[in-house]
GUNUMAR-32143 format. One record per residue: residue in one letter; y, x, z of N, C-alpha, C in turn. Coordinates in pm, 1 decimal. Example, Ala and Ser with C-alpha at 12.3 -4.5 7.8 and 13.67 -1.06 7.14 Angstrom:
BEGIN
[r A, [-569.0, 1319.0, 780.0], [-450.0, 1230.0, 780.0], [-330.0, 1320.0, 780.0]] [r S, [-225.0, 1285.0, 708.0], [-106.0, 1367.0, 714.0], [3.0, 1290.0, 787.0]] 
This chain:
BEGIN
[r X, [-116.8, 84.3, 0.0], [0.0, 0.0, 0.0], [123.9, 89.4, 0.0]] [r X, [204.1, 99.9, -99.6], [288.3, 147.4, -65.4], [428.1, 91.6, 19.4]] [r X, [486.4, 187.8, 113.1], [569.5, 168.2, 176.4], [707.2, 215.6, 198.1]] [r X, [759.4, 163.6, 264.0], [936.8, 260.2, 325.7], [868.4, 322.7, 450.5]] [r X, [938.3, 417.2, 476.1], [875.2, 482.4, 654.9], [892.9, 354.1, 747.0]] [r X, [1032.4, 319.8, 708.5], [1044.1, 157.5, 835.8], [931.3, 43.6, 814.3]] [r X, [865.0, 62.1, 713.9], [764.2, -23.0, 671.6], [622.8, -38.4, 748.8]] [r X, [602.3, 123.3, 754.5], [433.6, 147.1, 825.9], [446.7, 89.1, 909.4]] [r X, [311.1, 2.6, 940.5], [233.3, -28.3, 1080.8], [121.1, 42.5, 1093.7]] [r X, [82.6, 12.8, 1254.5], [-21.3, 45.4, 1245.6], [-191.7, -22.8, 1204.7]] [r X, [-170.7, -160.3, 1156.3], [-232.3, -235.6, 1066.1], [-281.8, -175.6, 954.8]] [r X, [-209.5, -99.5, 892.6], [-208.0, -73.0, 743.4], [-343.5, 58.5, 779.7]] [r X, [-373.2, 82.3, 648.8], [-535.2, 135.2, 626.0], [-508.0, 283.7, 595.7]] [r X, [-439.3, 258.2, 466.2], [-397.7, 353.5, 393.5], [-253.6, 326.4, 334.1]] [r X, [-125.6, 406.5, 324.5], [-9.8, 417.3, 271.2], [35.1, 530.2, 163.3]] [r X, [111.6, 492.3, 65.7], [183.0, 565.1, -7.4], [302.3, 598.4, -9.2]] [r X, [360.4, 695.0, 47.2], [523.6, 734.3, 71.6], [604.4, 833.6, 32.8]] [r X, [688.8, 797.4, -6.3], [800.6, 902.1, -62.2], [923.6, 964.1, 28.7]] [r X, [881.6, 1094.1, -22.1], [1037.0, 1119.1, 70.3], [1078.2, 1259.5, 57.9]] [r X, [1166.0, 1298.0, 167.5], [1231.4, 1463.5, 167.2], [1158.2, 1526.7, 272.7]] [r X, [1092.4, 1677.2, 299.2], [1112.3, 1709.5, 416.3], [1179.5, 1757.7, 479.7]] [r X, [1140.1, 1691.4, 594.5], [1346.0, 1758.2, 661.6], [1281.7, 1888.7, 760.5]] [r X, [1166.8, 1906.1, 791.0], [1124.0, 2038.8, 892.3], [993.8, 2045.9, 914.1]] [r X, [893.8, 2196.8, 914.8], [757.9, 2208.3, 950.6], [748.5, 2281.9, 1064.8]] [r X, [620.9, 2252.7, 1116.9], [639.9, 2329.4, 1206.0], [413.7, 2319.5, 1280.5]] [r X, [364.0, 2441.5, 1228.5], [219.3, 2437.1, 1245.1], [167.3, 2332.6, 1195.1]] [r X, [148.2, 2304.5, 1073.2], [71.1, 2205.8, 964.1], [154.9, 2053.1, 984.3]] [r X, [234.9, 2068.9, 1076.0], [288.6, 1914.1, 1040.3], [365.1, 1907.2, 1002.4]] [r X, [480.8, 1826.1, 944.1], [586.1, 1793.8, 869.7], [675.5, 1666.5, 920.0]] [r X, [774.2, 1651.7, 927.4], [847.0, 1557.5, 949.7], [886.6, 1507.7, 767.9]] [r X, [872.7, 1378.0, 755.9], [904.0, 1307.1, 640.4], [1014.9, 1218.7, 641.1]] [r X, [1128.3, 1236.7, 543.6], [1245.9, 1097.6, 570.8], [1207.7, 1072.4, 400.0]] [r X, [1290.2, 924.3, 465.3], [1303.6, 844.8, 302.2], [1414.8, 760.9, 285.1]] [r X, [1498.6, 777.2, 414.7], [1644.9, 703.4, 415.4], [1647.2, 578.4, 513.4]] [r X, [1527.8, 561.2, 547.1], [1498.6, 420.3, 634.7], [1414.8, 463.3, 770.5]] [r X, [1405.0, 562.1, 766.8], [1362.4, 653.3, 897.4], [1277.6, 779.4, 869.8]] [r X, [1201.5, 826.0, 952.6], [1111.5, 923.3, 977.9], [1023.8, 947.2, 1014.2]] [r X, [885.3, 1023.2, 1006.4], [788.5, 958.0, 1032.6], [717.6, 1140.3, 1033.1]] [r X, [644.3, 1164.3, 1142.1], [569.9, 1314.1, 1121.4], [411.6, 1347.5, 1080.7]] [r X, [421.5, 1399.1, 965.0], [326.0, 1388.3, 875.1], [181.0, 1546.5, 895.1]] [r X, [82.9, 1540.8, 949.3], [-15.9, 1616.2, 957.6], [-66.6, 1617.3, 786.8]] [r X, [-82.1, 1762.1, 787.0], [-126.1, 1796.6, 644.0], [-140.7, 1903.4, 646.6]] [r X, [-273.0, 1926.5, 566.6], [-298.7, 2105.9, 551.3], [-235.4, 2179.9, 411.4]] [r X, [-176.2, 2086.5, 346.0], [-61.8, 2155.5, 237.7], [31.0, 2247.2, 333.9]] [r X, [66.1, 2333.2, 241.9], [197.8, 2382.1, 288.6], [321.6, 2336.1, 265.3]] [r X, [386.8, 2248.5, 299.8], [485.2, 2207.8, 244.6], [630.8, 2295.2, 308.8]] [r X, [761.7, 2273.7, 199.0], [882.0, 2336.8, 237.8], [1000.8, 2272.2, 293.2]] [r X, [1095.6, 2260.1, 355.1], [1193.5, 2192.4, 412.7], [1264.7, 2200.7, 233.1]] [r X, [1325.4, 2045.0, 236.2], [1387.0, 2031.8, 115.0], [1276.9, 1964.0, 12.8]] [r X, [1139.1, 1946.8, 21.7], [1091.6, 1944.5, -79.0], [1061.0, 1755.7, -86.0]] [r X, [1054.6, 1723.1, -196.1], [1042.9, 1580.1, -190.8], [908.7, 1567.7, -283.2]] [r X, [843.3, 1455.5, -206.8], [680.5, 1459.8, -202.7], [659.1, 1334.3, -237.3]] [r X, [532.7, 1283.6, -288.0], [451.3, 1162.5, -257.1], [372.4, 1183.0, -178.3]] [r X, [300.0, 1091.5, -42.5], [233.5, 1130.4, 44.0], [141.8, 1019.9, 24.8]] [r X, [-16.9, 1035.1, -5.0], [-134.5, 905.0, 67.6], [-153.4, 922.1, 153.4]] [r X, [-154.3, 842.8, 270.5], [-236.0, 881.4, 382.4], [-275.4, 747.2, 507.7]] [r X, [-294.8, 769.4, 640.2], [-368.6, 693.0, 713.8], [-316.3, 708.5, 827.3]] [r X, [-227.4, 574.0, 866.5], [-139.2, 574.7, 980.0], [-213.5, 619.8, 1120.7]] [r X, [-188.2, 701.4, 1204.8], [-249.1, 720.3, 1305.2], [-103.0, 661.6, 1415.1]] [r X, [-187.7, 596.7, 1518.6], [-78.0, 587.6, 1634.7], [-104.4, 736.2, 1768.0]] [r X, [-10.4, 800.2, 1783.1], [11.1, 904.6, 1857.5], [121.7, 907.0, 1950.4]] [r X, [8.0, 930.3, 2126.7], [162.6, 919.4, 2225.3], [270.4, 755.6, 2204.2]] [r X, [189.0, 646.9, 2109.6], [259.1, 552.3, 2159.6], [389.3, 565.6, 2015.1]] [r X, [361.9, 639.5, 1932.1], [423.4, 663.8, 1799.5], [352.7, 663.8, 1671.1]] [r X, [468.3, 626.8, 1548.4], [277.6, 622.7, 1458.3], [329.0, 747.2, 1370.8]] [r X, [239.7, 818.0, 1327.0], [227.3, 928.0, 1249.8], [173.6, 902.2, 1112.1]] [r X, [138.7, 1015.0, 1015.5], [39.3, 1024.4, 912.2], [-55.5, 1139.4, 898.0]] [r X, [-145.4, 1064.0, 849.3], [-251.0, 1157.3, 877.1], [-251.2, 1150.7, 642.7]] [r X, [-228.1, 1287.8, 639.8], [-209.0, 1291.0, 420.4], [-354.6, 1327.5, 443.6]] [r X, [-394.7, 1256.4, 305.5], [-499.7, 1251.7, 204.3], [-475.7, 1302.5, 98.2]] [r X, [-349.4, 1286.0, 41.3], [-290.2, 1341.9, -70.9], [-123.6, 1345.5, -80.9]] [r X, [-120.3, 1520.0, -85.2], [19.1, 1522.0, -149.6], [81.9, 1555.2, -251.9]] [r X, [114.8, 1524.2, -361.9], [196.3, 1529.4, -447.0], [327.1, 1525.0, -477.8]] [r X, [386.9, 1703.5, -502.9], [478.2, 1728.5, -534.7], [585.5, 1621.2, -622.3]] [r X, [687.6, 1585.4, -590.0], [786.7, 1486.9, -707.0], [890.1, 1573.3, -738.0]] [r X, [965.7, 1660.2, -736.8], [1076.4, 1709.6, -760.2], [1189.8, 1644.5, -817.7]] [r X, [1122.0, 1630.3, -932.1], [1220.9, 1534.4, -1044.1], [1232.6, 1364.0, -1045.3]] [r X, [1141.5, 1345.6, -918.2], [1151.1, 1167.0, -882.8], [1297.9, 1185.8, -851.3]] [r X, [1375.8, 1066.1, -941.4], [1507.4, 1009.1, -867.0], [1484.4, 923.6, -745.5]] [r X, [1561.3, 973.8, -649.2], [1537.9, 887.7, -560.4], [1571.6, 729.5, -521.1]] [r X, [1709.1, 727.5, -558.1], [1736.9, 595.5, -572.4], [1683.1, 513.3, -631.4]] [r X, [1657.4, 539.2, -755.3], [1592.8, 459.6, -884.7], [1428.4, 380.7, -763.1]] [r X, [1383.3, 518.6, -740.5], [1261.2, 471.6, -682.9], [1275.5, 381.3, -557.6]] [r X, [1346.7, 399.0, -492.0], [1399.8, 318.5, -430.8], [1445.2, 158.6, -450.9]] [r X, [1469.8, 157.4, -544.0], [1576.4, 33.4, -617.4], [1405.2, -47.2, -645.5]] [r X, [1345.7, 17.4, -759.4], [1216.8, -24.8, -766.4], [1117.2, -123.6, -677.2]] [r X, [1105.0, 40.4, -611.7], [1031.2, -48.8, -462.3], [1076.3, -185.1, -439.3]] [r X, [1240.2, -197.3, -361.8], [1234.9, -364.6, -366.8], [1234.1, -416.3, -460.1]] [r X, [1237.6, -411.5, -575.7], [1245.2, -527.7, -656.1], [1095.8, -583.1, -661.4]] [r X, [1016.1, -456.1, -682.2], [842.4, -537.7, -656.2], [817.0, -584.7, -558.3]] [r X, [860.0, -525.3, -417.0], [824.1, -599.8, -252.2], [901.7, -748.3, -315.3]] [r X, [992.3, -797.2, -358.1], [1063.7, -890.0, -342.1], [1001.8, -980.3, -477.9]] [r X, [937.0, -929.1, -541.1], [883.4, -1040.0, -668.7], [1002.2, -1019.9, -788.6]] [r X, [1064.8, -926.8, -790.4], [1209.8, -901.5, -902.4], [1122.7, -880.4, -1029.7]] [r X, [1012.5, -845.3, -1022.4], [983.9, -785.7, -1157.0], [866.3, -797.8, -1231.3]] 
């Protein structure tokens, strides 16, 4: 299912998310996408700055929910807004 970070529950199975990283620190990652943040476990290496697609499997941690990636894929050249704009128009039936 893809989501916004403000989106995940911990219901959901599996998620698809986009975003920037804003900091690593020992295999995890903090992920934004403009609607919050969310800290992402992954054995990629990822870089501060880099904007990603993430699959993965909400874990709740300490009473917070995390991600646990299955798959990450580099976007560089994803516009962000555009993808953005997108997203709702399909959550909302626009298209």
């Amino acid at each position: 299912m893809e989501r916004f970070i403000s989106e995940i529950r911990k219901e959901d199975i599996r998620v698809k998310i986009f975003g920037t990283i804003s900091g690593t620190e020992n295999g995890l990652a903090v992920l934004e996408d403009g609607t919050g943040k969310i800290i992402v476990d992954t054995k990629e290496p990822l870089e501060k700055g880099e904007k990603v697609i993430i699959f993965g499997r909400p874990i709740e941690n300490k009473g917070k929910l995390e991600l646990q990636a299955e798959i990450v894929k580099e976007a560089p050249a994803l516009n962000e807004k555009l993808y953005k704009k997108a997203h709702l128009l399909l959550n909302k039936g626009g298209l």
